[in-house]
N, C-alpha and C positions, 0 to 999 in steps of 0.2 A: 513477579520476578523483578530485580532489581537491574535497572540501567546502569552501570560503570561509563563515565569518560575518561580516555585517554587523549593528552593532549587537546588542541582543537578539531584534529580531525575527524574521530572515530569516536561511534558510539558503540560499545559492548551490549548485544541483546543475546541472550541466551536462546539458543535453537531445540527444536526436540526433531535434529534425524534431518534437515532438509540438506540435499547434496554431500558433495563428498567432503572430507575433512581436510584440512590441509590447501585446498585447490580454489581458486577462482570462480563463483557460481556464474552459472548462464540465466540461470532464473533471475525475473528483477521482481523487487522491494516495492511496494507500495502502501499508507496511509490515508487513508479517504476520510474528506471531512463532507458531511451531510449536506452543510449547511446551515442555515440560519434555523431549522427543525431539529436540526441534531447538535449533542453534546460535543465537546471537543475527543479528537481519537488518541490513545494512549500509545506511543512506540511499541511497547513490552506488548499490551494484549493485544492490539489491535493491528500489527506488523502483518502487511497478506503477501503472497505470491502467487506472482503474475508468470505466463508465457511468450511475456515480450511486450514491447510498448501497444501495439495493436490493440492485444489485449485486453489492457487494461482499459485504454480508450473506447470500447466496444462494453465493458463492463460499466465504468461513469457513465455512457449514455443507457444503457439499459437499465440502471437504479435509477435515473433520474425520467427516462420515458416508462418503464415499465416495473417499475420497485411497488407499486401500489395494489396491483394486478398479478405480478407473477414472482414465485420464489426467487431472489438473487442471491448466487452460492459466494461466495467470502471464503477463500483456503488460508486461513493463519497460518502462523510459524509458531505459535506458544500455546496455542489451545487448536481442539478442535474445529474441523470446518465446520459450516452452516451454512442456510438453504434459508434466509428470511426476507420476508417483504421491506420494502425501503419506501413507505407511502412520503408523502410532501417533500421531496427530493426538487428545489431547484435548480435553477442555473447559476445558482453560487454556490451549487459543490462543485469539488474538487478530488484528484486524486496528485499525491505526491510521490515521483518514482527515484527510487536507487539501481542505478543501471551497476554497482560493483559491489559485491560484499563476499565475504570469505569466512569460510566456517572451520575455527580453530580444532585441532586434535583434542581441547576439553569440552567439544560441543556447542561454544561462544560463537556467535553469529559478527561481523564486524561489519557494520555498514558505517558511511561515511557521514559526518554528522549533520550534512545540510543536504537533501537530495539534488539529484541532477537535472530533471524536468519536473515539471508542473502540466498537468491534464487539465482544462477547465473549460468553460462554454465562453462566450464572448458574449456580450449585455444583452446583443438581440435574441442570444437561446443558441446561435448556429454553433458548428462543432461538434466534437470535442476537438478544443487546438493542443498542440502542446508544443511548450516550449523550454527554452534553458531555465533553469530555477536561477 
């Protein structure tokens, strides 16, 4: 699916069904990068939702302590979920979160085009911190 920007603010990602239309989502946006083992992650495909900053933080640590060992589920917004292993997961991944996005009456998803926190470990491993982006 193809990304539209408007403006500087907003990026257009197309939704399939999450929240209501028209309204303000409680759900937030996240992009996880692997790391220095993983490729770089795509807005369009790779766009997940979360149930809150916790969350997500509790998801980064368990791909990075336990992605090697046990399924870790991934809920997109443009394809199906998944349930896959996350092996050589360091402490230079990360997860990027949009705490606001709204999903238009043509089913366009509108997050804002720089997110709002950054999820990540701190050099010595401790963590997940998070902070303003």
């Amino acid at each position: 699916m193809e990304i539209l920007t408007q403006g500087a603010d907003t990026i257009h990602v197309p939704a399939t069904g999450a929240g209501q239309k028209g309204t303000t989502m409680t759900t937030i946006y996240g992009i996880w990068n692997g790391g220095t083992g993983y490729g770089p992650s795509d807005l369009t495909d790779d766009l997940e939702r979360f149930d809150g900053v916790n969350a997500a933080r509790h998801a980064l640590r368990d791909r990075r302590d336990n992605g090697y060992g046990f399924r870790q589920d991934f809920d997109f917004v443009n394809r199906d979920a998944e349930s896959v292993y996350c092996p050589c997961v360091e402490n230079d991944t990360s997860l990027w979160l949009w705490l606001k996005a709204v999903e238009l009456d043509d089913g366009t998803l509108l997050v804002p085009e720089y997110p709002d926190l950054i999820v990540d470990f701190r050099e010595d491993g401790t963590g997940p911190r998070v902070e303003p982006a």
